[in-house]
ROZA-215518 format. One record per residue: chain; z, y, x of N, C-alpha, C in turn; residue in three letters. Coordinates in nm, 4 decimals, m for minus. Layout:
<recs>
kette A nz Z ny Y nx X caz Z cay Y cax X cz Z cy Y cx X rest ALA
...
</recs>
This chain:
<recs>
kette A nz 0.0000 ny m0.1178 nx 0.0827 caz 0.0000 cay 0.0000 cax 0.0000 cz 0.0000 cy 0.1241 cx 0.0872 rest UNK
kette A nz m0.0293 ny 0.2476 nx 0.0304 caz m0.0393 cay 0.3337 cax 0.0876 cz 0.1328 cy 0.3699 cx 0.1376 rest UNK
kette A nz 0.1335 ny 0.4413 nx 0.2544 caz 0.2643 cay 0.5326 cax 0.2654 cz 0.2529 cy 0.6741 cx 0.2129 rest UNK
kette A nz 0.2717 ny 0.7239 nx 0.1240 caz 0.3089 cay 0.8042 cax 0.0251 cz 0.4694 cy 0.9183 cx 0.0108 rest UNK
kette A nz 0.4627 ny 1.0491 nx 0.0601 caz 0.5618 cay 1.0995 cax 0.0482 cz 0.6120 cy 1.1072 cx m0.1061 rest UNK
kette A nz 0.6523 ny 1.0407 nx m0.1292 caz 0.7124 cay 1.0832 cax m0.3068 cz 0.8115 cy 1.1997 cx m0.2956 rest UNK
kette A nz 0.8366 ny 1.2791 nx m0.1895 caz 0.9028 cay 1.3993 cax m0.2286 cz 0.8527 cy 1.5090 cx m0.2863 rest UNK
kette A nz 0.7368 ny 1.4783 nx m0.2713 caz 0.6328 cay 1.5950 cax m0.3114 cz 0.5778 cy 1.6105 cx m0.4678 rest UNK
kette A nz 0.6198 ny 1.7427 nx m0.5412 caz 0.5669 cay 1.7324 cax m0.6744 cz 0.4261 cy 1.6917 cx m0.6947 rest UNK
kette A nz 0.3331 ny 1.7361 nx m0.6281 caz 0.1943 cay 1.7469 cax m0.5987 cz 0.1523 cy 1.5889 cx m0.6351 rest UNK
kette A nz 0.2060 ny 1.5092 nx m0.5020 caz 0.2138 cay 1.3525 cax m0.5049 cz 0.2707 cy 1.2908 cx m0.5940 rest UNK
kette A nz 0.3254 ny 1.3301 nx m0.6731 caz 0.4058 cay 1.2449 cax m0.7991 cz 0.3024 cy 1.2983 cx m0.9409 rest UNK
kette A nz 0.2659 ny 1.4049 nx m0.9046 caz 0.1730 cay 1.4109 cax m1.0003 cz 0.0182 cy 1.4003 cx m1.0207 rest UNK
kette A nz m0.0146 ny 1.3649 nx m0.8835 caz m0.1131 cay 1.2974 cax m0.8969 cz m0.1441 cy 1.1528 cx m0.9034 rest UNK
kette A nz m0.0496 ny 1.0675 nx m0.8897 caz m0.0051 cay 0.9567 cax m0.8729 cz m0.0113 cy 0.9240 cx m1.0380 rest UNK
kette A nz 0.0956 ny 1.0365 nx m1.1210 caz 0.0924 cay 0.9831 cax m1.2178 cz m0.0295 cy 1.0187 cx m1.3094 rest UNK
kette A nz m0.0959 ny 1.1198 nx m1.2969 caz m0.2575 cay 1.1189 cax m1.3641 cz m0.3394 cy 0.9897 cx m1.3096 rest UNK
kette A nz m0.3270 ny 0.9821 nx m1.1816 caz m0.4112 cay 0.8336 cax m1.1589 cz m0.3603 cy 0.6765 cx m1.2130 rest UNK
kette A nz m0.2569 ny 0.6946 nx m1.2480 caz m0.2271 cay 0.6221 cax m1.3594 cz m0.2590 cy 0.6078 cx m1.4908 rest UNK
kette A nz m0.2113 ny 0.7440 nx m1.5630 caz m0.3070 cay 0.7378 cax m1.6731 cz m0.4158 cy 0.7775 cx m1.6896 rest UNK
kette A nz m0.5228 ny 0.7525 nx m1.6128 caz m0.6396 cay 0.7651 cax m1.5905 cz m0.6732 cy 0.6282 cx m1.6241 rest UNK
kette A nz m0.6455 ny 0.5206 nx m1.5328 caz m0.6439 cay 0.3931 cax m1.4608 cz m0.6412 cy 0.3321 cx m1.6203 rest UNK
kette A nz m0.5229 ny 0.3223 nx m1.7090 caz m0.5042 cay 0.2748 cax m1.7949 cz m0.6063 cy 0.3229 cx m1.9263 rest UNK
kette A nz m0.5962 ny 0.4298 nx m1.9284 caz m0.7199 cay 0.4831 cax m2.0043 cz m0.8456 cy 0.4346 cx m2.0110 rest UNK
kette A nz m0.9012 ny 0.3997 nx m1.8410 caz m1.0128 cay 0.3615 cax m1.8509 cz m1.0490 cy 0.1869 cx m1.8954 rest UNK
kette A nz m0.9270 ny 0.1270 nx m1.8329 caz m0.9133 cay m0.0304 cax m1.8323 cz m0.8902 cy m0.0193 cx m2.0041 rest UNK
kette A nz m0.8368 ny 0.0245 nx m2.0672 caz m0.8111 cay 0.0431 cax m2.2163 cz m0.9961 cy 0.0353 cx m2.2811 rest UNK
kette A nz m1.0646 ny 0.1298 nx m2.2655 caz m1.1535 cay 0.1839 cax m2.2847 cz m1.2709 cy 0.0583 cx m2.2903 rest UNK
kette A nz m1.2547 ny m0.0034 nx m2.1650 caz m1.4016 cay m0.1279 cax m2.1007 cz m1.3409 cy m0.2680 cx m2.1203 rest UNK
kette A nz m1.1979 ny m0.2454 nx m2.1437 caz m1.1535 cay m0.4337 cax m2.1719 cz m1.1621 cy m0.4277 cx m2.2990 rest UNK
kette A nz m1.1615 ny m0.3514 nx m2.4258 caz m1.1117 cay m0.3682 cax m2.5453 cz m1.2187 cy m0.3630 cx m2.6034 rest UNK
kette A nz m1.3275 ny m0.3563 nx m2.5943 caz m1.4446 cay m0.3661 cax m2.6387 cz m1.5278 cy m0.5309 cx m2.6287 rest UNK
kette A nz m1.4842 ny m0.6075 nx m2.4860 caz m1.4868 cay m0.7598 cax m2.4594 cz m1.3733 cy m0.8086 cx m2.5436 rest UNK
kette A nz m1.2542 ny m0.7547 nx m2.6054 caz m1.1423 cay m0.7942 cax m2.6786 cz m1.2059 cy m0.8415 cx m2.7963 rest UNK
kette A nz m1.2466 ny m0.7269 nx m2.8673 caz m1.3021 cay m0.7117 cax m2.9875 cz m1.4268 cy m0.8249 cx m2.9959 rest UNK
kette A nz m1.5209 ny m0.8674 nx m2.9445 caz m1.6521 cay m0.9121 cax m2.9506 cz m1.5674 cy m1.1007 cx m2.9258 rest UNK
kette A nz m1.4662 ny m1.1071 nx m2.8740 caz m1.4135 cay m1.2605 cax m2.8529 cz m1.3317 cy m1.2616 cx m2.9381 rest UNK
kette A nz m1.2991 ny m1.1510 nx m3.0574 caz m1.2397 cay m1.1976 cax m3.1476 cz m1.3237 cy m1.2180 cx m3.2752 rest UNK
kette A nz m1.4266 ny m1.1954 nx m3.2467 caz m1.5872 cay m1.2171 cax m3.3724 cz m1.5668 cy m1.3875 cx m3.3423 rest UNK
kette A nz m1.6009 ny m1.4295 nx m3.2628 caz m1.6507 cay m1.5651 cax m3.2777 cz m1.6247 cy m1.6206 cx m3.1184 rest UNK
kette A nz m1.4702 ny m1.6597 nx m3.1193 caz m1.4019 cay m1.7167 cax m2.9976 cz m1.4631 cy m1.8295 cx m2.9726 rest UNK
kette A nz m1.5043 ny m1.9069 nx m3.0505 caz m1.5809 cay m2.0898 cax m3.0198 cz m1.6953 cy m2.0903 cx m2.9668 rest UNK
kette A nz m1.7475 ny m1.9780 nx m2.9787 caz m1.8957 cay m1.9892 cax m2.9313 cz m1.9340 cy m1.9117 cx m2.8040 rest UNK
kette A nz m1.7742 ny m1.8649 nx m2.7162 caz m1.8160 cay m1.8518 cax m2.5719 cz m1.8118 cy m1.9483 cx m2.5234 rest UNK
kette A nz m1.9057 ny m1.9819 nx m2.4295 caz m1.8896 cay m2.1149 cax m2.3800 cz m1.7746 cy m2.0540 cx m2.2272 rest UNK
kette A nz m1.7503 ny m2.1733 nx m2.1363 caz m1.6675 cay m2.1377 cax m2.0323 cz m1.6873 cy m2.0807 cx m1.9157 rest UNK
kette A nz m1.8667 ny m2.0856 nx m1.9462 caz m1.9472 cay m1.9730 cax m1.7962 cz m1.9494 cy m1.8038 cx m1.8405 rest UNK
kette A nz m1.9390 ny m1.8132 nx m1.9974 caz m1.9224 cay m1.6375 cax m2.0227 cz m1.7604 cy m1.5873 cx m2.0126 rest UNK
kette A nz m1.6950 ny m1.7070 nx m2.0108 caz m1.5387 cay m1.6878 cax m1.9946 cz m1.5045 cy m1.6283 cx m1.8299 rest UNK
kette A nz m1.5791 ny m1.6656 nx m1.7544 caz m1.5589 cay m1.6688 cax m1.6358 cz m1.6214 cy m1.5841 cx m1.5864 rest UNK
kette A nz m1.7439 ny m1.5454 nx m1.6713 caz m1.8196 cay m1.4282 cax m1.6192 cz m1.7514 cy m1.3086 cx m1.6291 rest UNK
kette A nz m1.6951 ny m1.3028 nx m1.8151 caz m1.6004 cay m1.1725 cax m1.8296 cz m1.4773 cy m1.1246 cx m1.7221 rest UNK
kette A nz m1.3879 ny m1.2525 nx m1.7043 caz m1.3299 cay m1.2422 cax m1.6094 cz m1.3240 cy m1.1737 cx m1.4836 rest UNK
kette A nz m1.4533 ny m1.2348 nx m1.4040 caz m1.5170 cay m1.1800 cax m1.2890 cz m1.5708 cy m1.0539 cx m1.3285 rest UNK
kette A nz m1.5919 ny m0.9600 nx m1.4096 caz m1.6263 cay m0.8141 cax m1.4443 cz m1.4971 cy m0.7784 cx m1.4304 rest UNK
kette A nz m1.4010 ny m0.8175 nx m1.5038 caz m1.2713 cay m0.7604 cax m1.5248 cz m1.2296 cy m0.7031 cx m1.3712 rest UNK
kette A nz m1.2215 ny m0.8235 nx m1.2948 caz m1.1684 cay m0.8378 cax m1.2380 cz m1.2398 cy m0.7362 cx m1.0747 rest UNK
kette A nz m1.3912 ny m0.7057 nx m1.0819 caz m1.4573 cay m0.6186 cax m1.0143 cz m1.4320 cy m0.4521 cx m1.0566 rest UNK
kette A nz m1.4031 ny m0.4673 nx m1.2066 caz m1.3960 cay m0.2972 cax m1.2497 cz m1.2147 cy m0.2718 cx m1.1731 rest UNK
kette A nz m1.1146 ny m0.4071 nx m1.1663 caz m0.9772 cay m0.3174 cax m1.1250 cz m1.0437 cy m0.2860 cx m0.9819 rest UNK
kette A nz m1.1270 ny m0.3804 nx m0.9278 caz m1.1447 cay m0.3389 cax m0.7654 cz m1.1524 cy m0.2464 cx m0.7352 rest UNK
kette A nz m1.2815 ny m0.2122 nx m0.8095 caz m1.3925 cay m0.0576 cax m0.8221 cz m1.2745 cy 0.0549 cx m0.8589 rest UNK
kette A nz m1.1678 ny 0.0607 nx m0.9427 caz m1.0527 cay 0.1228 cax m1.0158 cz m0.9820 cy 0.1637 cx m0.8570 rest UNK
kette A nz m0.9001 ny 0.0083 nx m0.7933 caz m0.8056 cay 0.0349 cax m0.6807 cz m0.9427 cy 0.0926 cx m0.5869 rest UNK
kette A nz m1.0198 ny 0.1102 nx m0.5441 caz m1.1083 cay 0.1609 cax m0.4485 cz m1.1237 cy 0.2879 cx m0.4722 rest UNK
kette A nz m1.1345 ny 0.3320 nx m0.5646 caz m1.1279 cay 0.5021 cax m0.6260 cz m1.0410 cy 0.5423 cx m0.6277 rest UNK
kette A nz m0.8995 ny 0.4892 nx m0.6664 caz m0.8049 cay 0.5537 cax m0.6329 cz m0.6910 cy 0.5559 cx m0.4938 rest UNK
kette A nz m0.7598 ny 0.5149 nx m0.4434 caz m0.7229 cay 0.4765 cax m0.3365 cz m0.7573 cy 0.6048 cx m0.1968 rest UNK
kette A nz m0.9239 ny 0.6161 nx m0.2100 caz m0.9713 cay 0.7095 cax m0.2105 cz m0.9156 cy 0.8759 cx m0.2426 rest UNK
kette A nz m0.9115 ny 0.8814 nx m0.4144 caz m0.8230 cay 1.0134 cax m0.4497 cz m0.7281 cy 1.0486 cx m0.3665 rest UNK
kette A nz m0.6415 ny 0.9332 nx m0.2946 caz m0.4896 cay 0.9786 cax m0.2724 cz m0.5125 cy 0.9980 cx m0.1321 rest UNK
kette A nz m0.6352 ny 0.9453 nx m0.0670 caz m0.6232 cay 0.9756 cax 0.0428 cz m0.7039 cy 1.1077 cx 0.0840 rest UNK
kette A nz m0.7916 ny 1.1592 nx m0.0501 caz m0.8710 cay 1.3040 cax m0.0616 cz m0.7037 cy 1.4171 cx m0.1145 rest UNK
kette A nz m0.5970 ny 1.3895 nx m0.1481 caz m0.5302 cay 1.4463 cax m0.2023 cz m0.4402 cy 1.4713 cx m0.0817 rest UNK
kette A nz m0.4040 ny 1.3694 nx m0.0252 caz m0.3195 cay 1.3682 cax 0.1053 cz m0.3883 cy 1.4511 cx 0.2010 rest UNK
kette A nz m0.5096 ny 1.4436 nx 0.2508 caz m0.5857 cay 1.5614 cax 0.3107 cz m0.5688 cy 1.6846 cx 0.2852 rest UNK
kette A nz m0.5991 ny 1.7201 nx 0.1832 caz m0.6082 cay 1.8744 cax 0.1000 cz m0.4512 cy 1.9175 cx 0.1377 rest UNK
kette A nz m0.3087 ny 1.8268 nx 0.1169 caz m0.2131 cay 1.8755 cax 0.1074 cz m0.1551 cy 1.8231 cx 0.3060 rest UNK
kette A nz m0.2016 ny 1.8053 nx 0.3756 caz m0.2024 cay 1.8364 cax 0.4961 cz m0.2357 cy 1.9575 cx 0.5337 rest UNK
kette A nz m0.3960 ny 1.9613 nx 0.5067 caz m0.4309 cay 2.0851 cax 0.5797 cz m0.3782 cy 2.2235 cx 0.5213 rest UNK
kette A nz m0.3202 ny 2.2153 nx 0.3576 caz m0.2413 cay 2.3395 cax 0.3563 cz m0.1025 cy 2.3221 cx 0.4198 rest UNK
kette A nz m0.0368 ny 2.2340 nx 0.4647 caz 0.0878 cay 2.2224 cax 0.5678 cz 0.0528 cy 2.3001 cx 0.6716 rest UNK
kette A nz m0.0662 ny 2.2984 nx 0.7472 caz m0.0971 cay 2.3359 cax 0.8974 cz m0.1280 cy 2.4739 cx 0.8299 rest UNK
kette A nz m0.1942 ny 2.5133 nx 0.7723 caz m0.2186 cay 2.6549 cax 0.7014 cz m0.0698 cy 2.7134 cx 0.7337 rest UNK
kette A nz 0.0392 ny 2.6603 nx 0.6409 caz 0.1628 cay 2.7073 cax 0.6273 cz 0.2162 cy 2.6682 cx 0.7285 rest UNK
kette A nz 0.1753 ny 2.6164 nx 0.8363 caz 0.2964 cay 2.6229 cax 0.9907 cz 0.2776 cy 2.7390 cx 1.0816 rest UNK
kette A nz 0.1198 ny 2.7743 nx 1.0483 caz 0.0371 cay 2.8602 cax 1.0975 cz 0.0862 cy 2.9965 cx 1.0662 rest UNK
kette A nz 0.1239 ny 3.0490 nx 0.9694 caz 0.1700 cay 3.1619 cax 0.8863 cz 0.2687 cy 3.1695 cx 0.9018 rest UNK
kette A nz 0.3676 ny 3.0260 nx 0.9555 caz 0.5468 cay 3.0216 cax 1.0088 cz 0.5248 cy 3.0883 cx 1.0948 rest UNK
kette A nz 0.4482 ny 3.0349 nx 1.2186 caz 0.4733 cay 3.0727 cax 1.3190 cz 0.3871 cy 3.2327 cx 1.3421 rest UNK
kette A nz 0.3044 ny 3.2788 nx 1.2737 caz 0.2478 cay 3.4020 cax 1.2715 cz 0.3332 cy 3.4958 cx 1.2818 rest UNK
kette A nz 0.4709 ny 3.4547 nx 1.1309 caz 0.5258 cay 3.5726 cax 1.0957 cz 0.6998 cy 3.5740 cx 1.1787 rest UNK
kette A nz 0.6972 ny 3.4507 nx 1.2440 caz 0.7870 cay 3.4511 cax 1.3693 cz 0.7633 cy 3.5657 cx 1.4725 rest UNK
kette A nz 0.6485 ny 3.5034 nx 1.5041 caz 0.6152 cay 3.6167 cax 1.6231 cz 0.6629 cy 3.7693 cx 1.5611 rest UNK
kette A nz 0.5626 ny 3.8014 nx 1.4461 caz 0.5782 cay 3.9364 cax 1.4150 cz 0.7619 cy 3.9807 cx 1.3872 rest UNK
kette A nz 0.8197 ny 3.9077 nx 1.3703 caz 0.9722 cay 3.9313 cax 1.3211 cz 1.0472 cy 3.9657 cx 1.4614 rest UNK
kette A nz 0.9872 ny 3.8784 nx 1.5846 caz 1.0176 cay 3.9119 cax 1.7046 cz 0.9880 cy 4.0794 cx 1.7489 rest UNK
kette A nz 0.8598 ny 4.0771 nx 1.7397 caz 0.7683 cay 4.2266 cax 1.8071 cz 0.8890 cy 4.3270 cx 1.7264 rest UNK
kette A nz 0.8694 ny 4.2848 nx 1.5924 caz 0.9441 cay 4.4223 cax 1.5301 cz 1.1237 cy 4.4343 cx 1.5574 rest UNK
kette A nz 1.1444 ny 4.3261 nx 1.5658 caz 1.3046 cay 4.3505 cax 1.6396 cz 1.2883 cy 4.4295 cx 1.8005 rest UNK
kette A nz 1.1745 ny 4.3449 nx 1.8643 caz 1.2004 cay 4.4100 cax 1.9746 cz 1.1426 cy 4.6037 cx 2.0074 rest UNK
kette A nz 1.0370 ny 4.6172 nx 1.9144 caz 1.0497 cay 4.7685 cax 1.9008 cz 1.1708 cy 4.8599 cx 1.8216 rest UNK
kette A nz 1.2263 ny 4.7403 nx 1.7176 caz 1.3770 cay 4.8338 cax 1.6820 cz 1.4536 cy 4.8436 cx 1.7967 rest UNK
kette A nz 1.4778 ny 4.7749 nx 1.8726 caz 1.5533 cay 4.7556 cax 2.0405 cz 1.5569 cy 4.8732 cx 2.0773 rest UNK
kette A nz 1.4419 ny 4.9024 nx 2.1386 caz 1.3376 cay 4.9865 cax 2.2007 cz 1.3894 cy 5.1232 cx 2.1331 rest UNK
kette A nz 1.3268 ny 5.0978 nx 2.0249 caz 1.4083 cay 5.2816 cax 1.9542 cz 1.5375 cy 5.2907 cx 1.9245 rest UNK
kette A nz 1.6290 ny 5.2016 nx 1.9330 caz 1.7750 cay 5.2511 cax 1.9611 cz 1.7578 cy 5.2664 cx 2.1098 rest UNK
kette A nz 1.7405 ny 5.2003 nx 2.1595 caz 1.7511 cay 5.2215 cax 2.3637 cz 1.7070 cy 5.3751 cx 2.4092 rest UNK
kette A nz 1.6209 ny 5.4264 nx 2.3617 caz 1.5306 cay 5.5365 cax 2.3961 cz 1.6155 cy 5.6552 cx 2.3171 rest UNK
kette A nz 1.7687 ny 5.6465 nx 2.2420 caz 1.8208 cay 5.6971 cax 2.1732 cz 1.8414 cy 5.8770 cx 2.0721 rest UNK
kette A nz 1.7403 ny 5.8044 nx 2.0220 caz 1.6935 cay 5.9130 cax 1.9182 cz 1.7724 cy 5.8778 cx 1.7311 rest UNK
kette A nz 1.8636 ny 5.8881 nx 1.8180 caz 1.9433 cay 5.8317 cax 1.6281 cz 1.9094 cy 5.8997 cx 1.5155 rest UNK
kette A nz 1.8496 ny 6.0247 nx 1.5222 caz 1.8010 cay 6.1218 cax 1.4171 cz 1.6797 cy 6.0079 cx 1.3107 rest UNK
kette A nz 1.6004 ny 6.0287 nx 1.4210 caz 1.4803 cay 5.9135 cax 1.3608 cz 1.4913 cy 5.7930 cx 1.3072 rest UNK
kette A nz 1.5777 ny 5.7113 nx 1.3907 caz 1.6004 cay 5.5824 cax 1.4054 cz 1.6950 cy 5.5175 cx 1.2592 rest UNK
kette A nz 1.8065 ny 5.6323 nx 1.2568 caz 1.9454 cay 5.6069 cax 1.1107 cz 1.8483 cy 5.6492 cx 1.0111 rest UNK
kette A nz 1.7914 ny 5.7861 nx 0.9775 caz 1.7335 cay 5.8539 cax 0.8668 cz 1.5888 cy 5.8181 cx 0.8457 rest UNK
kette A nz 1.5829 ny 5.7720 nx 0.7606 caz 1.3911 cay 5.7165 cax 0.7274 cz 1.3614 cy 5.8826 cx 0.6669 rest UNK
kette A nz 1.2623 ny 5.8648 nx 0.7733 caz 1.1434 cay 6.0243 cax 0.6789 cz 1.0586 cy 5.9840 cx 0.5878 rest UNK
kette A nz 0.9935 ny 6.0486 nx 0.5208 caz 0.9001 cay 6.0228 cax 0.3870 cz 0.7447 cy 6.0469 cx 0.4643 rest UNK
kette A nz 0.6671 ny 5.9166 nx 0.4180 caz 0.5741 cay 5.8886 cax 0.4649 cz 0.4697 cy 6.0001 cx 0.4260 rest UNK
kette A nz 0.4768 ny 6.0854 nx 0.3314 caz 0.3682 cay 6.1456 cax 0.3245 cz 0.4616 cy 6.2446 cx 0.2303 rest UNK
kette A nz 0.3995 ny 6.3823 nx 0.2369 caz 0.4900 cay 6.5080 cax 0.1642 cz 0.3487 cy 6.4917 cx 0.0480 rest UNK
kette A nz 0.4246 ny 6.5304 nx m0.1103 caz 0.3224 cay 6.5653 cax m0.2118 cz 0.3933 cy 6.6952 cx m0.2460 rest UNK
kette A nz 0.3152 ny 6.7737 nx m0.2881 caz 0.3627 cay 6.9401 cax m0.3588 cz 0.3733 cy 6.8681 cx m0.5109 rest UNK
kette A nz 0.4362 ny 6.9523 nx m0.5437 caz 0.4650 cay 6.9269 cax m0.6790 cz 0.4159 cy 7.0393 cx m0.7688 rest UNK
kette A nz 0.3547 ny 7.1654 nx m0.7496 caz 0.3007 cay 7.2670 cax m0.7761 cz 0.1759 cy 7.2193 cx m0.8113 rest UNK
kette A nz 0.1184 ny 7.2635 nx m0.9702 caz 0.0218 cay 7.2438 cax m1.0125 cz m0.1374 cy 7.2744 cx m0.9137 rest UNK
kette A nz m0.1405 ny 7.4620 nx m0.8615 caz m0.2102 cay 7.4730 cax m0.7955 cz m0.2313 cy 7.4067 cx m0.6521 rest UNK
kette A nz m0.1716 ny 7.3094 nx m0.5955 caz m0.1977 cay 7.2539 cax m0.4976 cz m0.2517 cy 7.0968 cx m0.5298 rest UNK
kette A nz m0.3425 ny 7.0830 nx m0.5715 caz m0.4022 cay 6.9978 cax m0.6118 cz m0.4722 cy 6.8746 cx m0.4439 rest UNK
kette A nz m0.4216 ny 6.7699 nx m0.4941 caz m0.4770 cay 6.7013 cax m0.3470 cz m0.4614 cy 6.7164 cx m0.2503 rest UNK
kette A nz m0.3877 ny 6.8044 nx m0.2075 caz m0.3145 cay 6.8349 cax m0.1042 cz m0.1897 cy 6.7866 cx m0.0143 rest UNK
kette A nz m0.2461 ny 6.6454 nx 0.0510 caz m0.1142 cay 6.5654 cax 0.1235 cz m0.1292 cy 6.5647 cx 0.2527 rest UNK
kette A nz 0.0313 ny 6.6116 nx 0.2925 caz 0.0246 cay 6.7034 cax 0.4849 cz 0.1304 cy 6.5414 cx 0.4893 rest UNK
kette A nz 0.0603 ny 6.4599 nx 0.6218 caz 0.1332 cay 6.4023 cax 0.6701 cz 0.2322 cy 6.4219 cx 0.7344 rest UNK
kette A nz 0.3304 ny 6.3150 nx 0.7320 caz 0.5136 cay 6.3687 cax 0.7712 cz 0.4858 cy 6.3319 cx 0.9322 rest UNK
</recs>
């Protein structure tokens, strides 16, 4: 069988659509050979018994081969967004570093005016006639 993280919502729920998928379809293609051997059971002989069988028994193959497949197209997809997201860990590591180490930097260089008091990124007038008019801080 596959090794399968079942911690994962993703994996539990695709697991369980490929289930009821699985059953849906086996529902769908056996119950129709159900129906036709309950018309007139005496008159299969034991080579169409064996034939049905051997279909049956090629569609679970064809069934476990497809899904088998899915989980290992699903397990992919949810890898490569892992490496996506280790990628973006470690991106925003770095950046958490740089910016501590320029806060460092501007306490060291000691300008506490700047550093304690945040200024306002951009001055707006509030006076009607000054229309569009923004003087950077």
């Amino acid at each position: 069988m596959l090794p399968l993280d079942l911690s994962d919502n993703q994996t539990i729920i695709a697991i369980g659509l490929s289930v009821v998928a699985l059953v849906f379809i086996l529902r769908r293609t056996v119950m129709p050979a159900g129906r036709a051997s309950r018309r007139s059971p005496i008159s299969q002989t034991p080579a169409e018994i064996e034939a049905a069988e051997e279909s049956a028994a090629a569609l679970v193959e064809q069934l476990e081969i497809r899904l088998y497949d899915f989980a290992r197209e699903v397990e992919g997809r949810m890898h490569t967004k892992i490496a996506v997201l280790d990628r973006l860990i470690v991106s925003a590591d770095r950046e958490i570093i740089r910016l501590e180490q320029v806060l460092a930097e501007s306490r060291r260089v000691g300008n506490p005016a700047t550093s304690s008091v945040r200024q306002p990124d951009a001055i707006v007038s509030t006076e009607p006639d000054d229309k569009d008019q923004r003087h950077a801080a």
